[in-house]
C-alpha positions as CSV (number, residue, x, y, z in Angstrom):
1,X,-7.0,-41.6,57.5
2,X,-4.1,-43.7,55.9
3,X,-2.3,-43.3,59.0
4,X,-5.0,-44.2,61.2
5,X,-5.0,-47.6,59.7
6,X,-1.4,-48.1,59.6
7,X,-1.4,-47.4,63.7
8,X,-4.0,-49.6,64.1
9,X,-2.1,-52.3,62.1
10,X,1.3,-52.1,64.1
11,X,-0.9,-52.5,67.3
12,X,-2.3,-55.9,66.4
13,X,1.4,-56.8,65.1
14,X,2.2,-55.9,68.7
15,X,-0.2,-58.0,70.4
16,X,0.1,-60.4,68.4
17,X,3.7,-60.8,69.3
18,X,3.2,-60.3,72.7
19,X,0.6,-63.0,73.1
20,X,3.3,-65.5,71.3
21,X,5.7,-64.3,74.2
22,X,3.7,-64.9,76.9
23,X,2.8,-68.2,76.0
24,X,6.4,-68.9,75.6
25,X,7.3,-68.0,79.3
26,X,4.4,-69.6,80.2
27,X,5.6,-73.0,79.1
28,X,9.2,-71.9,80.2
29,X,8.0,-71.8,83.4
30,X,5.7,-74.9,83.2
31,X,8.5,-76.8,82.0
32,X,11.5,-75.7,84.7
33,X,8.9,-76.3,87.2
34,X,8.3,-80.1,86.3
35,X,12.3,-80.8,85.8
36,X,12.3,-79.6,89.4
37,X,10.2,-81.8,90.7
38,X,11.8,-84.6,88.7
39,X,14.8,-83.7,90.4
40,X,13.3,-83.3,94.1
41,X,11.7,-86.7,93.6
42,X,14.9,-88.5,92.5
43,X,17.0,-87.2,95.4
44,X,13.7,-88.0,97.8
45,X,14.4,-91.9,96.6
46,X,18.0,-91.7,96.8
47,X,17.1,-90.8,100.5
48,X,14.9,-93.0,101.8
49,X,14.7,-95.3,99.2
50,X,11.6,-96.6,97.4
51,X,10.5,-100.7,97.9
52,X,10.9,-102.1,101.7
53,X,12.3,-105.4,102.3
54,X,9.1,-107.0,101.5
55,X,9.5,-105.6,98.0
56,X,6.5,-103.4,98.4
57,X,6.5,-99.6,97.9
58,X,6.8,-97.8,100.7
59,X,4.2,-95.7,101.8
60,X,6.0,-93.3,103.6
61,X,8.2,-92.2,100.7
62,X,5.3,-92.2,98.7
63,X,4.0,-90.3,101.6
64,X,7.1,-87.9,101.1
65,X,6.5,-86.9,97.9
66,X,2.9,-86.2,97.7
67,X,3.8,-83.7,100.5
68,X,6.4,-82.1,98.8
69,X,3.9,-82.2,95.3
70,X,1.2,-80.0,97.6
71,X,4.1,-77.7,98.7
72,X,4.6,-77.0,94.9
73,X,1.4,-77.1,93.9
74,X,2.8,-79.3,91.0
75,X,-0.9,-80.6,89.9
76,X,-0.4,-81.5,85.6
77,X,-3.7,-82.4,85.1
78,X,-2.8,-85.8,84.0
79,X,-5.5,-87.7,82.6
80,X,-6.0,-91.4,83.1
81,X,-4.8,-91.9,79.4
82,X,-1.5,-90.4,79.7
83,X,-0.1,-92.2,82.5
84,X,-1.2,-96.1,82.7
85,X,-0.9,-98.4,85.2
86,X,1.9,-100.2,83.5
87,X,4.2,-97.4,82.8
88,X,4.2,-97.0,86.6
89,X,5.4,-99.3,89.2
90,X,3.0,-101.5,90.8
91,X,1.7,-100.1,94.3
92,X,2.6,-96.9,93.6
93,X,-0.1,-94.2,94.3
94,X,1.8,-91.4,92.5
95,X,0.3,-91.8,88.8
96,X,-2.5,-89.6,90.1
97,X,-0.1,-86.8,91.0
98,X,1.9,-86.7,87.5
99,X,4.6,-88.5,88.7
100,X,5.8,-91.8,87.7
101,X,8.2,-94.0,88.7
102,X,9.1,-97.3,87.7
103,X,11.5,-99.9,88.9
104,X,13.9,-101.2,86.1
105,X,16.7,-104.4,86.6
106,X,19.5,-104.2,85.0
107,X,20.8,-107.7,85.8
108,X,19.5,-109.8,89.0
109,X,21.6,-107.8,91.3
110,X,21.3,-104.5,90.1
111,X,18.3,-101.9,89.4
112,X,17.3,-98.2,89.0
113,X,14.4,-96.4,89.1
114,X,13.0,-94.2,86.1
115,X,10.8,-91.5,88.1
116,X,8.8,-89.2,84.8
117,X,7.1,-86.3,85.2
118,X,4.6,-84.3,82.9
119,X,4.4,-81.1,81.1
120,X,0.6,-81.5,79.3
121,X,-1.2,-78.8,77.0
122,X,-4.7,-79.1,76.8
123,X,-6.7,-77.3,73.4
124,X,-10.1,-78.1,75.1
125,X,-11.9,-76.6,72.6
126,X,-10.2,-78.9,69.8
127,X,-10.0,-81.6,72.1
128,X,-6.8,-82.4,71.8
129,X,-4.3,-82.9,74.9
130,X,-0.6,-84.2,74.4
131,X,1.6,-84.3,77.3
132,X,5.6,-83.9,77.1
133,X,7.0,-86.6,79.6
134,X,10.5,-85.0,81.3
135,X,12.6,-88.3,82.6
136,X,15.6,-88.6,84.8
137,X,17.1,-91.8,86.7
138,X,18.0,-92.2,90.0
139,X,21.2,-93.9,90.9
140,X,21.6,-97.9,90.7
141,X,21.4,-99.9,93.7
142,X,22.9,-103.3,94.6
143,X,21.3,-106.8,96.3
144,X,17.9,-106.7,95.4
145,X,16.0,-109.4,96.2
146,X,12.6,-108.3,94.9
């Protein structure tokens, strides 16, 4: 009967430990899958660039990105909390999507853009959501008038 019991002991031990791994690749995956995105949407930018002459966003980069967000299915979940209008650059419709970018002047001539995306867990039954922003840069451009 002992035996039984001791069986029945290492099981849980195993699931228990397997559950923890799971998770763990889960988030490994989660994780590689928003720095790649990060990275797509930085090297998007440095391609077509991201305000117009007119210093408004363009739509057809934001256009871009969406698409290639679909093609992913990169969809974080964000809420309305986590990312807020101010973090994000004006006239950006991307904040919606997890992604963020925001325009950032380094002197009058020069600027860069921070582009974030998100890794969020959700505990719904706790209530509790905390997101894990991933950042990059892209590279700095010259001449702005905006």
């Amino acid at each position: 009967m002992r035996d039984a019991f001791g069986g029945a002991g290492l099981i849980r031990w195993f699931l228990i430990f397997l559950g923890i791994y799971i998770i763990f690749i889960g988030i490994a995956i989660n994780y590689a899958k928003a720095f790649r995105v990060k990275n797509k949407v930085i090297s998007i930018i440095d391609t077509y660039g991201y305000i117009n002459e007119n210093c408004a966003v363009k739509t057809d980069t934001d256009a871009i990105i969406k698409e290639y967000l679909s093609s992913v299915h990169y969809n974080p979940n964000v809420s309305q909390h986590t990312i807020t209008n101010s973090d994000c650059m004006e006239g950006s419709t991307l904040g919606n999507n997890g992604v963020c970018i925001k325009k950032i002047s380094t002197d009058p001539n020069t600027y860069y853009y921070s582009v974030s995306t998100y890794l969020v867990f959700n505990f719904p039954i706790f209530g509790i959501e905390f997101p894990i922003s991933i950042n990059g840069e892209t590279r700095q451009y010259y001449n702005s008038n905006c």
